[in-house]
C-alpha positions in Angstrom: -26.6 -15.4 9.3 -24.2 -18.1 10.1 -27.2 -20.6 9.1 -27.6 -19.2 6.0 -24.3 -18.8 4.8 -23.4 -22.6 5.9 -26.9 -23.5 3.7 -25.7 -21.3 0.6 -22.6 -23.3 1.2 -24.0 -26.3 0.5 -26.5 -25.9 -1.7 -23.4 -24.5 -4.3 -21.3 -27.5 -3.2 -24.1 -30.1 -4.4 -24.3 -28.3 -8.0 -22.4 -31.0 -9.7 -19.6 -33.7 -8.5 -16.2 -31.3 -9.4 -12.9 -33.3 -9.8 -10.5 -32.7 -7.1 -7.9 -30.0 -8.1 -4.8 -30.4 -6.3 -3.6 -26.7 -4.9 -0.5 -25.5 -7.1 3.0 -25.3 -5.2 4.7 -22.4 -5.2 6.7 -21.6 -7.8 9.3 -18.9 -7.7 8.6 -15.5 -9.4 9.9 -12.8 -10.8 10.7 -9.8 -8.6 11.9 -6.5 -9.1 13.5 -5.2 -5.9 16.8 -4.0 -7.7 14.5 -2.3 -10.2 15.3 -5.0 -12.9 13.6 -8.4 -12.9 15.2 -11.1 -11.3 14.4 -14.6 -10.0 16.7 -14.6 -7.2 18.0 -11.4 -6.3 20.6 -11.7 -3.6 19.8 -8.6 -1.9 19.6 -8.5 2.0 16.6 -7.9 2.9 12.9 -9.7 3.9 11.4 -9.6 0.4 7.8 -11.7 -0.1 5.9 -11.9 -3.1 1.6 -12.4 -3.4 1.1 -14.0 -6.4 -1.8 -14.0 -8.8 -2.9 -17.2 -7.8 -3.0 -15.9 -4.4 -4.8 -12.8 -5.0 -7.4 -14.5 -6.7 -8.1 -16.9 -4.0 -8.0 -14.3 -1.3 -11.3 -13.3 0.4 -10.5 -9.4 0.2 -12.7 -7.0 -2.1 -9.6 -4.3 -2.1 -5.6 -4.0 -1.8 -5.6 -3.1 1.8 -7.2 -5.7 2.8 -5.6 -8.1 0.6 -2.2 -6.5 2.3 -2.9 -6.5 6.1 -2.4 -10.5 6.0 1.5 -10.2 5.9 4.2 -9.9 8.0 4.6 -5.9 8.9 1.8 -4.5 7.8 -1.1 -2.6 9.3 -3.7 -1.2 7.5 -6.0 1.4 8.4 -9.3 1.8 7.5 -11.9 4.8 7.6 -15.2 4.1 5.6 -16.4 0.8 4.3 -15.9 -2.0 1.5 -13.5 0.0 -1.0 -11.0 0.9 1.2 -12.0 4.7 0.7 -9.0 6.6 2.7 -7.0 3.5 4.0 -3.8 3.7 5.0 -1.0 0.5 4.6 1.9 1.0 7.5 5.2 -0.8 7.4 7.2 -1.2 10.2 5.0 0.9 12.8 5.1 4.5 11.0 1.7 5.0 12.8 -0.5 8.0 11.7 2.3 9.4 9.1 2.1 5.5 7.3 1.2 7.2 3.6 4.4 9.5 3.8 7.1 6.4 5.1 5.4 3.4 3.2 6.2 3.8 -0.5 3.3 2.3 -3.1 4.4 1.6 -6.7 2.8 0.6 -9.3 5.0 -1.2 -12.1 7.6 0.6 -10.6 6.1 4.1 -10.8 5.6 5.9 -7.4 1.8 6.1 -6.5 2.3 8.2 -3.1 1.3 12.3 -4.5 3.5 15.3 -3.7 0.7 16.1 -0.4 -0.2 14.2 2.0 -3.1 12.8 0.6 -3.6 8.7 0.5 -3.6 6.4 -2.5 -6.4 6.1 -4.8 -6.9 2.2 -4.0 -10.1 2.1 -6.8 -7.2 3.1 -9.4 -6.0 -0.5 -9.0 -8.8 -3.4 -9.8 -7.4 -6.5 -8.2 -8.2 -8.1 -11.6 -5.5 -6.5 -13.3 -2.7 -7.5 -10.9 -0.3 -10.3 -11.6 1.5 -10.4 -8.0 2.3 -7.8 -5.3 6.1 -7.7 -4.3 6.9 -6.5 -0.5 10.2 -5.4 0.3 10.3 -4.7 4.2 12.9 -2.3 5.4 13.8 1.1 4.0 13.9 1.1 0.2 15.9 5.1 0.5 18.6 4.3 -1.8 16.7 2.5 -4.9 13.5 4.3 -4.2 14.3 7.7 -2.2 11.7 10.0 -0.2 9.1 8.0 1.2 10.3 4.6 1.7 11.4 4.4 4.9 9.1 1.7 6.5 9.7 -0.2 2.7 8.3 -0.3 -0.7 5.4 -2.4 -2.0 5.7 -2.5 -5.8 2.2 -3.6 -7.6 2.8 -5.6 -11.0 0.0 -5.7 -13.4 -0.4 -8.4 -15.8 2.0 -7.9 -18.7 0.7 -11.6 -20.0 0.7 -12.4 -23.8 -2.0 -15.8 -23.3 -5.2 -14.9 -24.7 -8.2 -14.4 -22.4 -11.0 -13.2 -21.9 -13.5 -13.0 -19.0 -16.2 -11.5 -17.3 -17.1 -11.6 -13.4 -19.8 -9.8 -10.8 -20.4 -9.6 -7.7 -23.0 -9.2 -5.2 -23.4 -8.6 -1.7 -24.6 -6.4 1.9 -25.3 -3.3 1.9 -26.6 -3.1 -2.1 -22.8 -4.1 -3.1 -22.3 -4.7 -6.6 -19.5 -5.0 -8.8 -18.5 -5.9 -12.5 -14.7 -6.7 -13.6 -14.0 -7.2 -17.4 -10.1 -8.6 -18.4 -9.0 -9.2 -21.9 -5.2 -10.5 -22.7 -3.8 -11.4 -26.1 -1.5 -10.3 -28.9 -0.9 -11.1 -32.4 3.6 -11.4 -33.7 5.7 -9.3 -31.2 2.2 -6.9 -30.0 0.8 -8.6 -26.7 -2.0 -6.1 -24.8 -3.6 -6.1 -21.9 -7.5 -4.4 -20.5 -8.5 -4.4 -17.2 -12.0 -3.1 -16.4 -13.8 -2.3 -13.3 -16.7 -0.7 -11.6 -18.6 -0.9 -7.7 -21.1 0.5 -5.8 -22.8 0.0 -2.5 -25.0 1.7 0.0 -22.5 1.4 2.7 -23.2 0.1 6.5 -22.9 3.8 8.2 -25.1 6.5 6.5 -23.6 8.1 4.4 -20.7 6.0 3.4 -22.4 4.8 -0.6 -19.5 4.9 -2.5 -18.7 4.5 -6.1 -15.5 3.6 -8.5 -14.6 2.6 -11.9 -11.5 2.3 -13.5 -9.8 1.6 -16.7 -6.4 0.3 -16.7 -4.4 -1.6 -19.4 -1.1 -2.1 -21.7 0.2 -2.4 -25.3 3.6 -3.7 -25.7 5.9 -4.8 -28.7 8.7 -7.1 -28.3 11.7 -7.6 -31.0 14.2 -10.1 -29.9 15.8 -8.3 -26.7 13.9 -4.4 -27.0 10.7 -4.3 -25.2 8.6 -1.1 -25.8 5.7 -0.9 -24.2 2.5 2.1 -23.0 0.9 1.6 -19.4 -2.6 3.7 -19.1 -5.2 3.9 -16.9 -8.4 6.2 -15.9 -10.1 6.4 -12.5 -13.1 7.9 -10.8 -14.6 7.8 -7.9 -17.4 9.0 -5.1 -18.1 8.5 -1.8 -19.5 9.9 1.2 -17.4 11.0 4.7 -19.6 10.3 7.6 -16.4 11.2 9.9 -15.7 10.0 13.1 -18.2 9.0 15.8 -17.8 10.3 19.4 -17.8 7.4 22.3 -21.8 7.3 23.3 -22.4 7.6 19.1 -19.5 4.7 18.5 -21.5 2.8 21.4 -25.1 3.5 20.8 -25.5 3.8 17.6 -22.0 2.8 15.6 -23.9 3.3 12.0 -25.3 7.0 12.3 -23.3 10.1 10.4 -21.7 13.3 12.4 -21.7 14.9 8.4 -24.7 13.5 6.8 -24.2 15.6 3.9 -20.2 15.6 3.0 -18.7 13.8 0.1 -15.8 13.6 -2.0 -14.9 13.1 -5.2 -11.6 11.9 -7.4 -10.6 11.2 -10.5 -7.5 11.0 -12.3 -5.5 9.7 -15.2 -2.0 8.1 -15.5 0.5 7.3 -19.1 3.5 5.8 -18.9 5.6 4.8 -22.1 8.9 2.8 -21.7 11.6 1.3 -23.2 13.7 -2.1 -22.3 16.5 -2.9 -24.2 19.9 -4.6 -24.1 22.8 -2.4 -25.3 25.5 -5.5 -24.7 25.6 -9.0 -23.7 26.2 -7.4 -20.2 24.6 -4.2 -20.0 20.8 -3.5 -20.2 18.7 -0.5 -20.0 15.4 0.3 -19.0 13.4 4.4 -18.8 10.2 5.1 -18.3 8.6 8.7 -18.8 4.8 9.2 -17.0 2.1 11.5 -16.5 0.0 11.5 -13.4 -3.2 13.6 -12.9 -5.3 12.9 -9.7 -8.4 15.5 -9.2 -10.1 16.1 -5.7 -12.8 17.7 -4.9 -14.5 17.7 -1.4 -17.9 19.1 -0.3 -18.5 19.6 3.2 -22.1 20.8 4.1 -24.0 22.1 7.4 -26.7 20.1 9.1 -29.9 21.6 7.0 -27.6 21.2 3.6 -26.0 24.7 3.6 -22.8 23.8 1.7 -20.4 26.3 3.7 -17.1 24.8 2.3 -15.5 23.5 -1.2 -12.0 21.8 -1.9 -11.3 21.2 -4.9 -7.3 19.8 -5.7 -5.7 19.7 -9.5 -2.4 17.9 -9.3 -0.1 16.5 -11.7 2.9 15.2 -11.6 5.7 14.4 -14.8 8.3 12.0 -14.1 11.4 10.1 -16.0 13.3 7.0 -14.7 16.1 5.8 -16.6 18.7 3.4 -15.4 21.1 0.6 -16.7 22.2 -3.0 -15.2 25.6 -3.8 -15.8 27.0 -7.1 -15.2 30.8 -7.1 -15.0 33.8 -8.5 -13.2 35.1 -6.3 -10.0 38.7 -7.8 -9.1 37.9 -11.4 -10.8 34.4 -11.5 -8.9 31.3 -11.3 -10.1 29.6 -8.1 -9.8 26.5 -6.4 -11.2 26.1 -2.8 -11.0 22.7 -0.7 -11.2 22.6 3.2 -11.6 19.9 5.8 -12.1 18.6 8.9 -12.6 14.6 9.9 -10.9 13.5 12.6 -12.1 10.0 14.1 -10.8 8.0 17.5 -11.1 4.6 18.5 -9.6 2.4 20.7 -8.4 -1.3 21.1 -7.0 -3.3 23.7 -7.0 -6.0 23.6 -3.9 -9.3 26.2 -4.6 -11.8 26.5 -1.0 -14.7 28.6 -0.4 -15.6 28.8 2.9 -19.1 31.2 4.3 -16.5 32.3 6.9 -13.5 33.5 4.6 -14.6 33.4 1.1 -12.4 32.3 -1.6 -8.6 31.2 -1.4 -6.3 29.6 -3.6 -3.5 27.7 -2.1 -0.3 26.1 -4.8 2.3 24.0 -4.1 5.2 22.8 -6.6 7.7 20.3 -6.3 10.7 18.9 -8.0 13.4 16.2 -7.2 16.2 14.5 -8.7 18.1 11.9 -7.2 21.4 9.9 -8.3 21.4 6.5 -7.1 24.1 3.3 -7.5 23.8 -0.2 -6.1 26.7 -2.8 -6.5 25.9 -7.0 -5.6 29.6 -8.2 -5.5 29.9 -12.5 -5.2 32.9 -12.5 -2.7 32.3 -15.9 -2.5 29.9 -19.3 -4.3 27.3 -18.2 -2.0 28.2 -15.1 -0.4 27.1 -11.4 -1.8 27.8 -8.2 -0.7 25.7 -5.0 -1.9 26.5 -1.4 -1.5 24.8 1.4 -2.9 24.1 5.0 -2.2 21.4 7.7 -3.3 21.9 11.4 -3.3 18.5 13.6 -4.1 17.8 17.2 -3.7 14.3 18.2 -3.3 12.9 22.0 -4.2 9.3 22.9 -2.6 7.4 26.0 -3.2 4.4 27.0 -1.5 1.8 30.3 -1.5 -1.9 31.1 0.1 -3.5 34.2 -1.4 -5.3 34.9 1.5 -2.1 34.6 4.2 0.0 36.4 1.5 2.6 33.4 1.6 4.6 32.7 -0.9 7.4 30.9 0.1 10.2 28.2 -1.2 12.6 25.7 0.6 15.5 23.4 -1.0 16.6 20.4 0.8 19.4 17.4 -0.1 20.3 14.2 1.5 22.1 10.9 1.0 21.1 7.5 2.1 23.7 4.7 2.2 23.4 0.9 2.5 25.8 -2.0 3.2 24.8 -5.8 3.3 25.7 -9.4 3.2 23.6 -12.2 2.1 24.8 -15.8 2.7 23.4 -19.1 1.6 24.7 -21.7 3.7 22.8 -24.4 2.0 20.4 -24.4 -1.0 17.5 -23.9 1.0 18.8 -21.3 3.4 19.8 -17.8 3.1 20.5 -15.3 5.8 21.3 -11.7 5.3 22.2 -8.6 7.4 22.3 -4.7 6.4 22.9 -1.5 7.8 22.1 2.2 6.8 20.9 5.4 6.0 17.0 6.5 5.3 15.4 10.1 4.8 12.2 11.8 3.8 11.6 15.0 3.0 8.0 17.2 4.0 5.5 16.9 1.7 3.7 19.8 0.3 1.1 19.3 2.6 3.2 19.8 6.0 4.8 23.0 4.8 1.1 25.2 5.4 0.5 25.3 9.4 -1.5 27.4 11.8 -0.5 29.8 14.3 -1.5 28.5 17.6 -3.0 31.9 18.9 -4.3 33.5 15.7 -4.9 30.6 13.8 -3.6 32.4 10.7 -2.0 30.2 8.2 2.1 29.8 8.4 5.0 28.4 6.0 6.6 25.8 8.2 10.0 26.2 5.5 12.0 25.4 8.7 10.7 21.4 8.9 14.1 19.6 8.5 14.5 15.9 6.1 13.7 13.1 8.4 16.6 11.1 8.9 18.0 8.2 10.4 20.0 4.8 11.0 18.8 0.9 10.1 20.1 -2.3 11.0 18.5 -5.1 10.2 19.3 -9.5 10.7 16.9 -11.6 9.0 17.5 -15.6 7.6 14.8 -17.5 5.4 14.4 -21.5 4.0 12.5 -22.9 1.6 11.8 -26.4 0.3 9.3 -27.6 -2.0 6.5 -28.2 0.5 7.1 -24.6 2.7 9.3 -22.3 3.4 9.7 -19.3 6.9 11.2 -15.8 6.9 12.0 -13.6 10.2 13.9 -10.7 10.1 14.9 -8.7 13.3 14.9 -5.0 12.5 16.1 -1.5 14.4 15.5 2.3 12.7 16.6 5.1 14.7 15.0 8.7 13.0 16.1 11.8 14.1 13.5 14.9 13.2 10.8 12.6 12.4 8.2 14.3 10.7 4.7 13.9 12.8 1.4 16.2 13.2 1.3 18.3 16.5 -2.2 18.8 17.8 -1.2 21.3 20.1 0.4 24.0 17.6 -1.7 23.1 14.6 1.1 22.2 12.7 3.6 18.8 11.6 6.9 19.4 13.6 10.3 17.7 14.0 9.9 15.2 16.6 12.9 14.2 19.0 14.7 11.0 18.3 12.5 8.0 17.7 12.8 4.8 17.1 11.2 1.7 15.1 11.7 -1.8 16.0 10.3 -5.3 15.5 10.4 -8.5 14.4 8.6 -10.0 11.5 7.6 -13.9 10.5 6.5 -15.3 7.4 5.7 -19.1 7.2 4.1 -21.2 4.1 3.8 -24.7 4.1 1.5 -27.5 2.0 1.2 -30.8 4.2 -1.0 -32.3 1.4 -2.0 -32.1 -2.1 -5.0 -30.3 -1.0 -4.3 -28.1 2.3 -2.2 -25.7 2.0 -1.2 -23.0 5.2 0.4 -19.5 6.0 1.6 -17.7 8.5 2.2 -14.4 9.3 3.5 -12.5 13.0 5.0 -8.8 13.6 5.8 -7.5 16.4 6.4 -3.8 16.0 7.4 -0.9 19.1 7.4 2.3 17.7 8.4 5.0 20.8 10.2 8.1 21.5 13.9 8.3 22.2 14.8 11.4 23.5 12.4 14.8 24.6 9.0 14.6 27.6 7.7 11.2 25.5 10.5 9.3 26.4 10.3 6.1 26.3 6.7 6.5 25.6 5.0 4.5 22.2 4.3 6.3 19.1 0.2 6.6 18.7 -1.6 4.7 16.2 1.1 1.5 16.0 -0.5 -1.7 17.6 2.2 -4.0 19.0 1.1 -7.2 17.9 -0.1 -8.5 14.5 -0.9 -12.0 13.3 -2.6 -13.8 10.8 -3.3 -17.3 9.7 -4.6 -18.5 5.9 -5.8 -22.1 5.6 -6.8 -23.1 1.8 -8.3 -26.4 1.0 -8.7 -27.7 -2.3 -12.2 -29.7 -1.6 -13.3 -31.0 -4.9 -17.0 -31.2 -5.2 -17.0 -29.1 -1.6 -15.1 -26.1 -2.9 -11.9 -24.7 -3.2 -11.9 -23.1 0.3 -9.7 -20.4 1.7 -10.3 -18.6 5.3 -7.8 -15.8 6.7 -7.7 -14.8 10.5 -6.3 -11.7 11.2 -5.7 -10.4 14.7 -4.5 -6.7 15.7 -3.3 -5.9 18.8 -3.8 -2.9 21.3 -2.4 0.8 20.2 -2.4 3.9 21.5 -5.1 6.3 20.4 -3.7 8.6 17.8 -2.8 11.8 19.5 -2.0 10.0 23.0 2.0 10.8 23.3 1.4 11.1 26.5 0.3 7.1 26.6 -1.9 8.4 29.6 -5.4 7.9 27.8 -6.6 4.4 27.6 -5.2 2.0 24.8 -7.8 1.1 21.5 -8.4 -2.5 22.2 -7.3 -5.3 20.0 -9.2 -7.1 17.7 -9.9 -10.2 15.5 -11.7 -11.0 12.6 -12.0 -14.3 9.8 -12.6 -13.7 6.4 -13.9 -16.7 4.3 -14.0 -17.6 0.6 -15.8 -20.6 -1.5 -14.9 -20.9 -5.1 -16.9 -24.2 -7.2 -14.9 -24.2 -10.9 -17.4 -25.2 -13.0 -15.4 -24.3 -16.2 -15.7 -21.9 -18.0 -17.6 -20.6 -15.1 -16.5 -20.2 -11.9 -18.8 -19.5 -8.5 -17.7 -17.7 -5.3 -19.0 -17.2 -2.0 -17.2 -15.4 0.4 -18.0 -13.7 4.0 -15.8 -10.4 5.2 -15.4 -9.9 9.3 -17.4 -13.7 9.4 -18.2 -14.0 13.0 -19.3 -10.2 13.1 -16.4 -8.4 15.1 -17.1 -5.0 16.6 -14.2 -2.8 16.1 -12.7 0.0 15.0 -9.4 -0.3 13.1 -8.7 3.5 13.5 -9.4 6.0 16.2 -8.1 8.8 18.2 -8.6 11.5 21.5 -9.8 15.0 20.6 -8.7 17.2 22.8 -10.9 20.2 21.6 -13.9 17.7 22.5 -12.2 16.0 25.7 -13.6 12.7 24.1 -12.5 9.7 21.7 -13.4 9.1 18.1 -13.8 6.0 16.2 -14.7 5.3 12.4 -16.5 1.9 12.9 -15.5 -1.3 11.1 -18.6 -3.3 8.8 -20.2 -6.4 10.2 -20.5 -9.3 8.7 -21.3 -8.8 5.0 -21.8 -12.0 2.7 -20.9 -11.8 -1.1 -21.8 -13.9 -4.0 -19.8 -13.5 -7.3 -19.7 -15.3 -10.7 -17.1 -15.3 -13.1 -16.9 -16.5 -16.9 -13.6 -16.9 -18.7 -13.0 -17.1 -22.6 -10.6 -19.2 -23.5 
């Protein structure tokens, strides 16, 4: 394999002499972690961006992959090449990672009501302009969900006209088509994204399917921006599940469900407004619609389909807010406040051969108050306050169980920082708080332990908790590093219990680390990055004392290298390295630990404009792994969901200019 790929290497490389592109520096961007745009907010805390450049260079076929090579970040991965039911952890949330790491989408929450994951497909890497990571709970811009951070997706709101067209090819029957189109005519600038993949899969039974449709149509009159965000999705694949250890040993690519699929689809609309009301006061809103379908099929061993899932949920949602920049006491100060307002519900329809039909619903609603203040006490020294105050309302009922049941809950998050620039190159911040999340839908329904009967857990309490957190950055030109040093002590953290068939209130925990993000270019052509966490996630208080929180590995680390070659290539390879973790399930910590692992990732792009060819190789020197696993007690044995081999890719891509 490694012959071959070395030989397609070259054989692309000796297509025609390229000229010798120097690697762009990095320029700053636009980020939005106040919930305006800004080029240099002075908020305190570890904030990197991925820019579009970067994405497209990247060897990844999906987000979470694209993700798991920065600082703080662990991604999760169940079946295959399209990230079908990953999971992106920041700051060492563990198995709960989809209910404390917040995804957004042009600022619109992505995370559903239950506990179900993100619909990666919905987002073709084609239609992203950068990725902006903001490490560190986001509770008091953001709310629920955002304890480990916020990772906020930007799609390309570009008003250049373009045009292109790209596939790709690769193991395990892997095909995929990606169609952009940009332009605009006066003050109307649009945007279309198109994409669609299938493969076979590595295991049986993991062929898989997606295509989505994603775009916007903006107008723009000198300081009023108006523009509609839309996108379709749908996708299909097959759940293999977990193997057992001799299956994971012997023979890592067989099914335990042969038969069992899934299938989702979904819709999203989004209209807003951005307008400036004063030469110091500006105001943005947004309205949406969210619909996300799910339907699962799970089938006995002769094809007997004994069970049926099938999920409608929708969720309605308004965000308005205003910037205001004003003088408090002589100093400068700029003020934002807002209003989140969100409403949904999901109704969940089973058959089983066991006990028949059921219906299960679930609504919820929340509203939140929130107001952040950046103060300049000094030339180069800003303080920010701010504060959040949201009340969430849940309803729950199973037909069967006769529940019908309904909690409210409210808390407030507070934050305090400082961030100091020394020198023009150097910044150093440090912030303390509050952080919360409520129980979604999904952990209010239960089991009884002894009659296995379904139960309302209503009495779940808001996770809640302290952060402190020290970090410093500096940038030049040629490079620049971040670190930040980090504590978050939750009380009632919201986890599943194995043993009562339920999620619970955990005794006090706590989340701690330290993160490290380096970029450099030593050349014109070579071009580095760097990227450590150390993350210890354990129990506080209660019999785990002391003991780590499953599913967190310790140590993570990656390393990109980029060469611009010339006639050889633009090359990029990424190493990524995961260290040990406990087995999900093992609060004990006396089971044995899931070992670490390793893996390189290569890309080749030849620009032979307008076309442009790409080679790239995933898990390159053919790792054996499992990036997720666990200890069944019920089975007194471990799972794993096996990682792909080596797989090679060869893609083409054709741009109208």
């Amino acid at each position: 394999m490694r012959i071959t790929l070395l030989a397609a290497a070259c054989g692309l490389a000796c297509i025609t002499p390229l000229r010798a592109e120097e690697i762009p520096l990095l320029q700053p961007v636009v980020v939005t972690a106040s919930r305006f745009s800004e080029t240099d907010p002075a908020l305190p805390a570890h904030i990197s961006v991925i820019s579009r450049d970067e994405i497209r260079a990247a060897p990844a076929l999906n987000l979470p992959d694209l993700l798991r090579s920065r600082a703080g970040i662990q991604v999760s991965s169940l079946y295959g090449q399209m990230a079908t039911n990953s999971s992106v952890d920041l700051r060492g949330f563990g198995d709960s990672a989809t209910s404390n790491t917040l995804i957004l989408l042009n600022g619109q929450r992505l995370n559903p009501i239950d506990g179900g994951g993100i619909v990666w497909s919905a987002i073709p890497l084609a239609s992203i302009e950068r990725i902006e990571i903001v490490r560190g709970s986001g509770s008091v811009l953001y709310g629920d969900r955002a304890s480990g951070g916020v990772i906020n997706i930007i799609t390309d709101a570009s008003r250049h006209p373009e045009a292109s067209l790209a596939t790709n090819f690769g193991s395990h029957a892997y095909a995929a088509a990606d169609a952009t189109l940009t332009g605009g005519s006066g003050p109307v600038h649009f945007s279309l994204t198109g994409h669609y993949a299938e493969t076979d899969g590595w295991r049986d039974n993991t062929q898989a399917k997606e295509a989505a449709l994603a775009g916007r149509v903006g107008h723009r009159a000198g300081d009023t921006r108006a523009y509609l965000d839309f996108a379709l999705h749908d996708d299909a694949s097959g759940t293999p599940s977990a193997l057992f250890s001799e299956q994971y040993k012997h023979d890592p690519e067989m099914a335990r469900y042969p038969f069992d699929h899934q299938k989702r689809e979904g819709a999203r609309l989004r209209p807003g407004v951005a307008l400036r009301l004063a030469d110091n006061l500006d105001f943005e809103a947004e309205l949406a619609y969210v619909e996300n379908d799910y339907r699962g099929y799970n089938y006995t061993a002769d094809g007997v389909p004994t069970f049926r899932n099938q999920r409608d949920g929708d969720t309605w949602s308004a965000t308005p807010r205003l910037r205001w920049r004003h003088g408090l006491g002589g100093l400068h100060s700029e003020t934002v406040a807002g209003l989140d307002y969100y409403d949904g519900g999901i109704d969940a329809h089973t058959w089983s051969s066991y006990s028949g039909r059921n219906t299960q619903r679930a609504d919820q609603s929340s509203a939140a108050l929130y107001l952040q203040n950046v103060t300049a006490l000094l030339d180069r020294l800003d303080l920010t306050l701010g504060a959040r105050r949201q009340r969430v309302e849940q309803s729950a009922a199973d037909i069967n169980a006769g529940i019908d049941d309904e909690t409210r809950r409210s808390r407030t998050a507070w934050e305090a920082g400082l961030s100091h620039r020394p020198s023009p190159t150097t910044r150093v911040h440090a912030k303390a708080g509050t952080t919360f999340r409520f129980a979604n839908t999904d952990e209010l329904f239960g089991f009884d332990p002894i009659t296995y009967a379904p139960i309302f857990r209503g009495d779940l309490k808001p996770q809640h908790g302290r952060i402190q957190e020290l970090g410093a950055s500096w940038n030049i030109d040629a490079g620049g590093l971040q670190t930040a040093l980090y504590r978050t002590d939750l009380e009632d953290e919201i986890a599943y219990d194995g043993a009562s068939y339920s999620n619970v209130n955990l005794p006090a925990t706590r989340h701690q680390g330290l993160e490290i993000e380096g970029h450099w270019r030593w050349s014109p052509a070579w071009r580095g990055r760097l990227a450590y966490s150390h993350t210890r996630a354990t129990y506080r208080e209660g019999m785990y004392q002391g003991n780590d929180i499953p599913s967190v590995a310790r140590d993570r680390a990656s390393l990109e290298l980029t060469w611009a070659g010339g006639g050889f290539g633009a090359w990029s390879a990424v190493y990524n390295y995961t260290g040990k973790q406990r087995f999900s399930g093992d609060s004990a910590n006396t089971l044995d630990w899931l070992p670490a692992y390793q893996t390189v990732d290569l890309r080749i792009d030849w620009d032979l404009r307008p076309w442009q060819l790409s080679l790239r190789a995933t898990n390159l020197f053919n790792e054996r792994y499992a990036g997720a696993a666990g200890y069944s007690s019920a089975w007194a044995d471990y799972y794993y969901y096996p990682a792909d081999p080596r797989s090679l890719f060869i893609g083409a891509r054709y741009t109208f200019r």
